[in-house]
C-alpha atoms as a printed R data frame, in Angstrom:
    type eleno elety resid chain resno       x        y      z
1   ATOM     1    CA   UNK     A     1 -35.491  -41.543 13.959
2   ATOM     2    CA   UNK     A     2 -36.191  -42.452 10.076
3   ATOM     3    CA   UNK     A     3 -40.075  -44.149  9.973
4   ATOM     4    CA   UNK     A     4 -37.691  -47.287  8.435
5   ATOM     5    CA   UNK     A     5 -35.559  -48.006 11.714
6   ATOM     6    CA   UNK     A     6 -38.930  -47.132 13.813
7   ATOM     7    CA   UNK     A     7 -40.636  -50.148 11.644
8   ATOM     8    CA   UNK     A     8 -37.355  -52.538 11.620
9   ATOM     9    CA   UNK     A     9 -37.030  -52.123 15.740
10  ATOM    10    CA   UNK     A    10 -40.463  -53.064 15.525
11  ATOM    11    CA   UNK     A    11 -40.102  -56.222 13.595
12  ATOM    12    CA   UNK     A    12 -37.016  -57.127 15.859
13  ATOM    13    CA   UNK     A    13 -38.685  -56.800 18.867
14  ATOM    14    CA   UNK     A    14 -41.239  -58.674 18.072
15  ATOM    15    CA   UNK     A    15 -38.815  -61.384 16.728
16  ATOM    16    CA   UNK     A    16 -37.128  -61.045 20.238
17  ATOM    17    CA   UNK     A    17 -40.446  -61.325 22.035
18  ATOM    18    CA   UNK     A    18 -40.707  -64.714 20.433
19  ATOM    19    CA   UNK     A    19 -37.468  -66.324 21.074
20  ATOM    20    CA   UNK     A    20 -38.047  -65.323 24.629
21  ATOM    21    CA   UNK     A    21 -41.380  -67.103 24.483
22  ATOM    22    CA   UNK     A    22 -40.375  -70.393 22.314
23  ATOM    23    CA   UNK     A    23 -37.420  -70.530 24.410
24  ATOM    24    CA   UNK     A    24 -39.320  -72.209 28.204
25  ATOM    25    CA   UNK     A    25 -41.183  -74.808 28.464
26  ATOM    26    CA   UNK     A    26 -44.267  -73.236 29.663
27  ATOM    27    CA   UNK     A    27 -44.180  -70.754 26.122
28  ATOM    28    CA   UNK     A    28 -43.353  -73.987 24.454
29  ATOM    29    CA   UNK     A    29 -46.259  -76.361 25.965
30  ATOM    30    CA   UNK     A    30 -48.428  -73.159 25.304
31  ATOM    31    CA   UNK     A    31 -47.978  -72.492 21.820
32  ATOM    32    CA   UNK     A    32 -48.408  -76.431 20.959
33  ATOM    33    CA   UNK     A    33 -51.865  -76.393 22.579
34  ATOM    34    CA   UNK     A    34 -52.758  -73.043 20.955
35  ATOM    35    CA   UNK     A    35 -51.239  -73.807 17.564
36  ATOM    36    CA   UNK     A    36 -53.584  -77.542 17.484
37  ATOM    37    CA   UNK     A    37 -56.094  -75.714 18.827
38  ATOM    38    CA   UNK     A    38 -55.943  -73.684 15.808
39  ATOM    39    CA   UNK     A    39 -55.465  -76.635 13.327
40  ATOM    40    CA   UNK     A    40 -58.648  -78.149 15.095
41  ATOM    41    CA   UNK     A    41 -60.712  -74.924 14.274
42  ATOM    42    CA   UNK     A    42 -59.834  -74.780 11.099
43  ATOM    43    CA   UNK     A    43 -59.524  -78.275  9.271
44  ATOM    44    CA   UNK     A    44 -61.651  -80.057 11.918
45  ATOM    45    CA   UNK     A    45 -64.973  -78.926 10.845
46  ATOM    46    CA   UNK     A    46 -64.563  -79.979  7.364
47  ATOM    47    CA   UNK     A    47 -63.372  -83.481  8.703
48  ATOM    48    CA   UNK     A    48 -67.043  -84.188 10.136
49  ATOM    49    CA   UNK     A    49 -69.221  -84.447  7.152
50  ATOM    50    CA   UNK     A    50 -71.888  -82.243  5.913
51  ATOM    51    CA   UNK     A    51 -73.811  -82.914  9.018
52  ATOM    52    CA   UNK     A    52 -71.677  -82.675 11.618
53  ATOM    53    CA   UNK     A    53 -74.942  -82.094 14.319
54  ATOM    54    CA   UNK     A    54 -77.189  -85.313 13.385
55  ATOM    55    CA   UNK     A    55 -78.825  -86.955 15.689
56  ATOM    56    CA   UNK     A    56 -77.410  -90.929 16.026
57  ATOM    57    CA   UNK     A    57 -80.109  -93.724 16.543
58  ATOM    58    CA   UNK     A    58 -80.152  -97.057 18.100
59  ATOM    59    CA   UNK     A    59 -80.496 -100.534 15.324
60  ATOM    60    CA   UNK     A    60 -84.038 -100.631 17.341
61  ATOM    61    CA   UNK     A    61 -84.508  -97.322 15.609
62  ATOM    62    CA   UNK     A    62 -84.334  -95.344 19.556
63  ATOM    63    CA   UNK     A    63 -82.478  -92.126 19.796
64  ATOM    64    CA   UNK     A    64 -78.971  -92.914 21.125
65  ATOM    65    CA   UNK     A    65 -79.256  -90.574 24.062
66  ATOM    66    CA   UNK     A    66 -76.434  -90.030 26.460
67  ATOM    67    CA   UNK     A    67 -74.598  -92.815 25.036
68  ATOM    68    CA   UNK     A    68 -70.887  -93.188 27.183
69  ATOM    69    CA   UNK     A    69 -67.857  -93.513 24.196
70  ATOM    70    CA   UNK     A    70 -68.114  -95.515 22.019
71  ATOM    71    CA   UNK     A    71 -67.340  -96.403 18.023
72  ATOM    72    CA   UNK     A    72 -69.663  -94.249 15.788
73  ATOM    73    CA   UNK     A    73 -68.974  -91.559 18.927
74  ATOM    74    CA   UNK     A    74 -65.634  -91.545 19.844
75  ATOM    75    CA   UNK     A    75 -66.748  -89.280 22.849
76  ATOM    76    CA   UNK     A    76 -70.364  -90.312 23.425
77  ATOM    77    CA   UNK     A    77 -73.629  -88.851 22.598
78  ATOM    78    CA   UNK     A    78 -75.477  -85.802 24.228
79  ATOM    79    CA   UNK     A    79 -79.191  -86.059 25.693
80  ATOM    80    CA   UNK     A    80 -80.523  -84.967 22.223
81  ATOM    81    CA   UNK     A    81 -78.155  -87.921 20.590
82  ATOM    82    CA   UNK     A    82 -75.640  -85.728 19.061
83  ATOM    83    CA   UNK     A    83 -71.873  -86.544 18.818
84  ATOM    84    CA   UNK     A    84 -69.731  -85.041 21.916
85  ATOM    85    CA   UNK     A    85 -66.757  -84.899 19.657
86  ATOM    86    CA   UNK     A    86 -68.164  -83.225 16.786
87  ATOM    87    CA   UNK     A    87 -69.484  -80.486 19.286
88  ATOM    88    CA   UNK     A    88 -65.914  -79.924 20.808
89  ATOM    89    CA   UNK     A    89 -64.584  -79.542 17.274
90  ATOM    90    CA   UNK     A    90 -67.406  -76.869 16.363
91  ATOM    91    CA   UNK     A    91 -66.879  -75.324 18.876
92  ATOM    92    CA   UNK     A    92 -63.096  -74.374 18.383
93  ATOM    93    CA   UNK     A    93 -63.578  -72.821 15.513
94  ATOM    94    CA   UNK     A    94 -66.450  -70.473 17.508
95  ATOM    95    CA   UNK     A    95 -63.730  -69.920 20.047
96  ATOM    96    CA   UNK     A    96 -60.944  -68.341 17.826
97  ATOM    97    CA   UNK     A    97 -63.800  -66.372 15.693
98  ATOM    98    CA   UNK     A    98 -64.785  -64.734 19.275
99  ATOM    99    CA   UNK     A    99 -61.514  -64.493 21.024
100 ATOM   100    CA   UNK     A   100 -59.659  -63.197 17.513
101 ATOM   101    CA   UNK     A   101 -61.888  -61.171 16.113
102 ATOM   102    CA   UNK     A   102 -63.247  -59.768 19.148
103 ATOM   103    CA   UNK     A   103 -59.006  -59.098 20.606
104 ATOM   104    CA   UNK     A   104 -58.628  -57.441 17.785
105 ATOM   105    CA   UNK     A   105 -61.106  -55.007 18.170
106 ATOM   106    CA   UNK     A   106 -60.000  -54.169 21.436
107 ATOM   107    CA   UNK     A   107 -56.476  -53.894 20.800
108 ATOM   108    CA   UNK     A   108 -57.324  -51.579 17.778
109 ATOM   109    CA   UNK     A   109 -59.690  -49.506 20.483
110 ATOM   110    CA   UNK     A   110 -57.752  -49.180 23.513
111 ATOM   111    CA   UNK     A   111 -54.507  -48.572 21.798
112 ATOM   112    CA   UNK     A   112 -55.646  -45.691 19.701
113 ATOM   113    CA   UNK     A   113 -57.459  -44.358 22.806
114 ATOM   114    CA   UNK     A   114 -54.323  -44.482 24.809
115 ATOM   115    CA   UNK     A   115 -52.020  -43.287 22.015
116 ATOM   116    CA   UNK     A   116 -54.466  -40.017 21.424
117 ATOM   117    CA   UNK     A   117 -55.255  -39.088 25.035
118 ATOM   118    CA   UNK     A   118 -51.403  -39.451 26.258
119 ATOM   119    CA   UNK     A   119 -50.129  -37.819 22.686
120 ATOM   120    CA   UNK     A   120 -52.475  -34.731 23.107
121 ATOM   121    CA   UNK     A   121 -52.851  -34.797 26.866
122 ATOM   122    CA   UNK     A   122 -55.213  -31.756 28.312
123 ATOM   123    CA   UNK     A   123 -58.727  -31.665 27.366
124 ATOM   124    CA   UNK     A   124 -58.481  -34.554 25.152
125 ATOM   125    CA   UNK     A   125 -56.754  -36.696 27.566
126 ATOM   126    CA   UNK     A   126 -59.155  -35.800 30.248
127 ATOM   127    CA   UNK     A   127 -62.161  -36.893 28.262
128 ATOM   128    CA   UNK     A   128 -60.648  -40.237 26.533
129 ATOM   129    CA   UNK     A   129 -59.844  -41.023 30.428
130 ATOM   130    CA   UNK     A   130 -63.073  -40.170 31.409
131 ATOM   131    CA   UNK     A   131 -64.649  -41.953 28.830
132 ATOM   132    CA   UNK     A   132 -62.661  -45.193 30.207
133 ATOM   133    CA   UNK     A   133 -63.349  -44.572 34.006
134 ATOM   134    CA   UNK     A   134 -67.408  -45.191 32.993
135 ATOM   135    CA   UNK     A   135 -65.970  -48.417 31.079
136 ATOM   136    CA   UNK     A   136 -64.509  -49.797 34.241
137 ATOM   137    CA   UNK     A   137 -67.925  -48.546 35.923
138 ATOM   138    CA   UNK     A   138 -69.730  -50.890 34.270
139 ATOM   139    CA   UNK     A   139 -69.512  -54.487 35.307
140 ATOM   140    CA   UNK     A   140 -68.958  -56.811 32.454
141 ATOM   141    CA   UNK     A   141 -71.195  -59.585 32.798
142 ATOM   142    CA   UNK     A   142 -74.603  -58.047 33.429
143 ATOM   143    CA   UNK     A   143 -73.666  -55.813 30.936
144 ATOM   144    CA   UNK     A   144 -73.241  -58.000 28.723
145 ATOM   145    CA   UNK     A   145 -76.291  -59.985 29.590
146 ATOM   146    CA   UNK     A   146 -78.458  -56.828 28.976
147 ATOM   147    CA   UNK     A   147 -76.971  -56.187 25.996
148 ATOM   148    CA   UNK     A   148 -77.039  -59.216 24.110
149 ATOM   149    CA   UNK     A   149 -80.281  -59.754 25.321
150 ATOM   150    CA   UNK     A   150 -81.565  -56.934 23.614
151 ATOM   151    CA   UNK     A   151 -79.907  -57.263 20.410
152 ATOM   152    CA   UNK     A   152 -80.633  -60.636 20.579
153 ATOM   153    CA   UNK     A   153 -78.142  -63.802 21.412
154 ATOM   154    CA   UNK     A   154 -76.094  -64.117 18.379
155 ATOM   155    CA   UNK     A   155 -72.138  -64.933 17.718
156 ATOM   156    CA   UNK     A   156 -71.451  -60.994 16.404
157 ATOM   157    CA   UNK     A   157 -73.502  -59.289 19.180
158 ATOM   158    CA   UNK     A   158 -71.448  -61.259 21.810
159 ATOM   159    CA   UNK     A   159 -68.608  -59.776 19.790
160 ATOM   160    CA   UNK     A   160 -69.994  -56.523 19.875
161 ATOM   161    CA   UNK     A   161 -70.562  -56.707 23.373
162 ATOM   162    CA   UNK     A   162 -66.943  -57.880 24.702
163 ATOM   163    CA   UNK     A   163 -65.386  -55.439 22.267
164 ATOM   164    CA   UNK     A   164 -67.455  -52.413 24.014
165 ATOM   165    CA   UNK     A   165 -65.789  -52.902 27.667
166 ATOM   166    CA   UNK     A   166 -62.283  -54.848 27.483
167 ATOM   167    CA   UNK     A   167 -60.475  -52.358 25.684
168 ATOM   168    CA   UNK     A   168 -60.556  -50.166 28.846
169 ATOM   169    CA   UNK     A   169 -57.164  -51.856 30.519
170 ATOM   170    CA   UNK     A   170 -55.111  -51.885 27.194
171 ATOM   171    CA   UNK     A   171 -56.301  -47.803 27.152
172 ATOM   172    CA   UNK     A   172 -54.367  -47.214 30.614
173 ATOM   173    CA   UNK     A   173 -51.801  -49.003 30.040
174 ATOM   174    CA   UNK     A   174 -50.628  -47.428 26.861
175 ATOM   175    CA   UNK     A   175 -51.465  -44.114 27.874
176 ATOM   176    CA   UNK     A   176 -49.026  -44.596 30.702
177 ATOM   177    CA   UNK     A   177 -46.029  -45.528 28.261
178 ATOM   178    CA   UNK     A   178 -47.014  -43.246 25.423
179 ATOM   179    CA   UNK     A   179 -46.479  -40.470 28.274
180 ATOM   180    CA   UNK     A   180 -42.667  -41.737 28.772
181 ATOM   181    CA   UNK     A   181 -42.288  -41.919 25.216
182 ATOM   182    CA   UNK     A   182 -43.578  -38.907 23.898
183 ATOM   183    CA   UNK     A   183 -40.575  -37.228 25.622
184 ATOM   184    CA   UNK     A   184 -37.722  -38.967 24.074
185 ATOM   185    CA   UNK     A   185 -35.409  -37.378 21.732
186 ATOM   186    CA   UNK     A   186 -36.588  -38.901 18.603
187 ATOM   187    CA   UNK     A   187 -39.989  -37.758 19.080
188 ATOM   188    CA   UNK     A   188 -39.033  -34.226 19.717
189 ATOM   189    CA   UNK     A   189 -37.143  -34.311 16.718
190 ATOM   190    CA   UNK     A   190 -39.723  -35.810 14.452
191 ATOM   191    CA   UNK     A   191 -42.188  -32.685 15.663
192 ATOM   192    CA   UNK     A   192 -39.180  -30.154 14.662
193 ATOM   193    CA   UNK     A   193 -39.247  -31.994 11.441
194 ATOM   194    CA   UNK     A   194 -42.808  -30.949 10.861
195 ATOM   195    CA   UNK     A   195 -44.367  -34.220 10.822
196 ATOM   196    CA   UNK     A   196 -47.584  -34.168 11.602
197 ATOM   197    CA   UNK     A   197 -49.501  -35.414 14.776
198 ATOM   198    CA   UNK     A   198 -50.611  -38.740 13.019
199 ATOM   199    CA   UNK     A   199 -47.333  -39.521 11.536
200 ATOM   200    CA   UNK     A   200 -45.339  -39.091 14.775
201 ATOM   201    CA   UNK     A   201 -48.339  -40.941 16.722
202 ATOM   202    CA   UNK     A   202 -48.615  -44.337 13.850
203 ATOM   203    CA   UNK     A   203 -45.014  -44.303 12.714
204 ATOM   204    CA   UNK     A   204 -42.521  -43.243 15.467
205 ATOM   205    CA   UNK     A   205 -44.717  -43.461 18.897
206 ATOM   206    CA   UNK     A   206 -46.844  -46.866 17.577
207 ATOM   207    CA   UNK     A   207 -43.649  -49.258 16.868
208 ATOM   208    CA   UNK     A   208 -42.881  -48.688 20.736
209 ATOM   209    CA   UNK     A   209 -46.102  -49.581 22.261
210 ATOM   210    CA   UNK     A   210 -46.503  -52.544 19.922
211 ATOM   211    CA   UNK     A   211 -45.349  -54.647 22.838
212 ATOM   212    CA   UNK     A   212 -46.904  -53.965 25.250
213 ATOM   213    CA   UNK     A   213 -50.325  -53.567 22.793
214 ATOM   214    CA   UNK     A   214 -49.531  -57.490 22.031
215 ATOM   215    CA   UNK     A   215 -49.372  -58.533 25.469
216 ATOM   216    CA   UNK     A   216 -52.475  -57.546 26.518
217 ATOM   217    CA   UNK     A   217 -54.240  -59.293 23.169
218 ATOM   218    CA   UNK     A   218 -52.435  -62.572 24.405
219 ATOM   219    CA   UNK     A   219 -54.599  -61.681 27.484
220 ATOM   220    CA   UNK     A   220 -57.406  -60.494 26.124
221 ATOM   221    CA   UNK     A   221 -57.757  -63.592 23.803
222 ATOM   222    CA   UNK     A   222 -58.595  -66.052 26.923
223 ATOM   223    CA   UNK     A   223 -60.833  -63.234 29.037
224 ATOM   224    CA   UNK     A   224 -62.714  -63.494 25.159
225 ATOM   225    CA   UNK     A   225 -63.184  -66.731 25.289
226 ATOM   226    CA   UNK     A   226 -64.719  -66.462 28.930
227 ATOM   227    CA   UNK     A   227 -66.622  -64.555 28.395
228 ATOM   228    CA   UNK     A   228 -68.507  -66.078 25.711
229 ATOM   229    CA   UNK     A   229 -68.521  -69.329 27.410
230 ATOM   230    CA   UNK     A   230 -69.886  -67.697 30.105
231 ATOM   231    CA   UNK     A   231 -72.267  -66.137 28.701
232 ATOM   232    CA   UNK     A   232 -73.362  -69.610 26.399
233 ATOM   233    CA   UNK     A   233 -73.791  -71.058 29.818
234 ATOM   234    CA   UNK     A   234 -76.198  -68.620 30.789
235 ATOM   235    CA   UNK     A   235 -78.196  -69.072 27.693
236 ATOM   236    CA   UNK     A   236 -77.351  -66.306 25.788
237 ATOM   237    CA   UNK     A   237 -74.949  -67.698 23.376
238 ATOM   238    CA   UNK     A   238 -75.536  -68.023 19.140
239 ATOM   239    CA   UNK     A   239 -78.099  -70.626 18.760
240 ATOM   240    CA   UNK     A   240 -76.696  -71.258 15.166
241 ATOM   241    CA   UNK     A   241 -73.614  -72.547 16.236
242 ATOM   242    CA   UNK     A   242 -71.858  -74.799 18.559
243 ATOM   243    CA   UNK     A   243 -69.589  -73.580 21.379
244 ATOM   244    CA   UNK     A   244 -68.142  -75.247 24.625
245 ATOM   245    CA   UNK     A   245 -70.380  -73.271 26.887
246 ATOM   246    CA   UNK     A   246 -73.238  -74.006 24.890
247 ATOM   247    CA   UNK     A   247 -72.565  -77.585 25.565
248 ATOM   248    CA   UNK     A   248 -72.265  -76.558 29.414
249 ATOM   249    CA   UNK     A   249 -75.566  -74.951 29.063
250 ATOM   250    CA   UNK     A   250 -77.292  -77.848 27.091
251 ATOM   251    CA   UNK     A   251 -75.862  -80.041 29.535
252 ATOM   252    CA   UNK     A   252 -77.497  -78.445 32.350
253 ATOM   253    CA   UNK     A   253 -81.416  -77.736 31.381
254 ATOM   254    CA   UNK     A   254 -81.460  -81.343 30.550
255 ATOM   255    CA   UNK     A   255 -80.509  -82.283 33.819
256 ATOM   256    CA   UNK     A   256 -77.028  -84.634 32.920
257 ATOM   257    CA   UNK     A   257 -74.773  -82.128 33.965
258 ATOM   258    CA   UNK     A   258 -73.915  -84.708 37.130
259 ATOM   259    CA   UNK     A   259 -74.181  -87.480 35.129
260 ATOM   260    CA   UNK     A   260 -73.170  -87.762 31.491
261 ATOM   261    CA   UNK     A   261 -68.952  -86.659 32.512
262 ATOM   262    CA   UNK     A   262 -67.933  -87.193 28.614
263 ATOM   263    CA   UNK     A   263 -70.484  -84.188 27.751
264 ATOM   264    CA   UNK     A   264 -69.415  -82.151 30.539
265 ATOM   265    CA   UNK     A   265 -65.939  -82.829 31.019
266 ATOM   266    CA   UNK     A   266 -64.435  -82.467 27.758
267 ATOM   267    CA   UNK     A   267 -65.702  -78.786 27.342
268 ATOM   268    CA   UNK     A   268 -64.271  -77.898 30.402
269 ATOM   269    CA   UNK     A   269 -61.539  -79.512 29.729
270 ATOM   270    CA   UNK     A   270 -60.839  -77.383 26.009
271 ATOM   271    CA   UNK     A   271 -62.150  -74.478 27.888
272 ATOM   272    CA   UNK     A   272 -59.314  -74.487 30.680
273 ATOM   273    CA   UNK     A   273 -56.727  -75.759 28.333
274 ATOM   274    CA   UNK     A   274 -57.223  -72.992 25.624
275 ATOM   275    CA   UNK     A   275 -57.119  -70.111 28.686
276 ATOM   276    CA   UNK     A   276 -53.915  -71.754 30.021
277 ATOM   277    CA   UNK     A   277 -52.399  -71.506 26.581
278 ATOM   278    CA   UNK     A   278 -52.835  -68.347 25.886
279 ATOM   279    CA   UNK     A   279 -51.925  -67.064 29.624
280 ATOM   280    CA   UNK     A   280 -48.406  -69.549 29.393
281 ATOM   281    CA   UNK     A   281 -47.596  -67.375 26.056
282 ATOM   282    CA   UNK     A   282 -48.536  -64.103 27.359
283 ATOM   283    CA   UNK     A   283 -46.778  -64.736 30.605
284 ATOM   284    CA   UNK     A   284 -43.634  -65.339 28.840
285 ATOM   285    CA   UNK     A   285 -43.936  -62.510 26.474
286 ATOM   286    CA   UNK     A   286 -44.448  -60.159 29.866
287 ATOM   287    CA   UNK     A   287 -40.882  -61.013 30.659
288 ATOM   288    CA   UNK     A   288 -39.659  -59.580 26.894
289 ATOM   289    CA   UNK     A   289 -42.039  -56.729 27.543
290 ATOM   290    CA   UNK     A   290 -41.040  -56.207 31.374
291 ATOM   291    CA   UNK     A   291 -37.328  -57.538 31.536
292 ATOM   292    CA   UNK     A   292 -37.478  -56.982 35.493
293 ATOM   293    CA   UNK     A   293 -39.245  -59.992 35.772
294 ATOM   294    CA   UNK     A   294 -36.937  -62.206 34.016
């Protein structure tokens, strides 16, 4: 198969993929969330001022502290007198710089891992699998935990840290198709050729497994932003910026996590809405990838 028609069936699946997604109303209700969550991350911020964080006072010159909605607030103040609503906006934008960047780096890691061990099989395949048995070893959150801990709680360690286990699924799951593929016709043909191991892997095995790869970022994307939220809520997230767990966790050691619902409930709210998203747009690209379950 030329490298151009490997590319082009690429591009057409993944046009395909799309249709099938844009064309229910569950791909449909999730893309519109995703797509203005996305507009929120990136325009909102610059909507809030230069200080997007200050505190609000009182006319007697008091701190307005847990302050229910109202006009300078459209979603109330926090205990330390800081807008709810400014919060929620910052922390979009720290949402889609954990769940994209860190997606990415898994999708890059367990595909390659998958597409070596299953392309090369024996020895090399035995110790990439290896390798991802101790990943799914390891549980994820005190791992985690640990980890960031010791490097210290900032937005690129918890990166770093989600990056290091969740590629582990994606590495299975495209060994098990690069096996199938490996033995079709085109493949065999491209070795006769003489090209070489990395061409036949990137440019006629790759445009395959691109799928399947893309499915389990869709996934990936809201098990990123869980597990920073999570681990925000447990005090371990970037101090120097906003994020909806951290707004959980602030919440919580000042004791108006049962009381002040317009600082708890909206992050929960984004938090559920963003995962449901993404899940409603991977579930309907699962039936392009998997036609059975159409």
């Amino acid at each position: 198969m030329p490298d151009s028609l490997a590319r082009s069936g690429a591009w057409r699946g993944l046009r395909a993929g799309a249709g099938i997604v844009l064309g229910t109303w569950e791909g449909r209700f999730g893309s519109a969330v995703f797509l203005l969550f996305l507009i929120v991350s990136i325009v909102g911020p610059s909507l809030l001022g230069s200080e997007p964080m200050r505190i609000h006072y009182l006319p007697s010159g008091a701190v307005a502290r847990l302050l229910s909605p109202h006009e300078f607030a459209p979603l109330g103040t926090d205990f330390y007198g800081r807008s709810v609503f400014a919060q929620l906006v910052l922390g979009a934008r720290t949402a889609f710089i954990v769940s994209i960047v860190s997606t990415l780096f898994m999708a890059i890691i367990g595909t390659n891992v998958g597409l070596v061990a299953a392309y090369f099989g024996g020895r090399v395949d035995a110790l990439l699998m290896r390798m991802t048995d101790l990943a799914f070893a390891v549980p994820f959150l005190p791992f985690a935990v640990i980890l960031v801990a010791l490097l210290q709680p900032s937005l690129w360690n918890i990166i770093l840290t989600i990056s290091c286990l969740m590629w582990r699924t994606t590495a299975r799951v495209i060994r098990s198709q690069v096996l199938t593929i490996k033995q079709q016709t085109f493949v065999k043909a491209a070795r006769v050729a003489g090209a070489s191991h990395a061409r036949i892997i990137y440019l006629h095995i790759f445009p395959n497994v691109l799928p399947m790869s893309l499915l389990y970022v869709a996934f990936g994307i809201s098990w990123a932003v869980l597990s920073e939220a999570s681990l925000s809520f447990l005090g371990f997230g970037d101090p120097d910026r906003m994020s909806w767990g951290q707004m959980l966790y602030f919440a919580y050691t000042s004791a108006s996590i049962r009381t002040a619902w317009w600082w708890t409930v909206p992050p929960g709210v984004c938090i559920t809405l963003f995962v449901l998203s993404v899940f409603l747009i991977g579930r309907q690209f699962e039936r392009y990838v998997n036609p059975r379950l159409a």
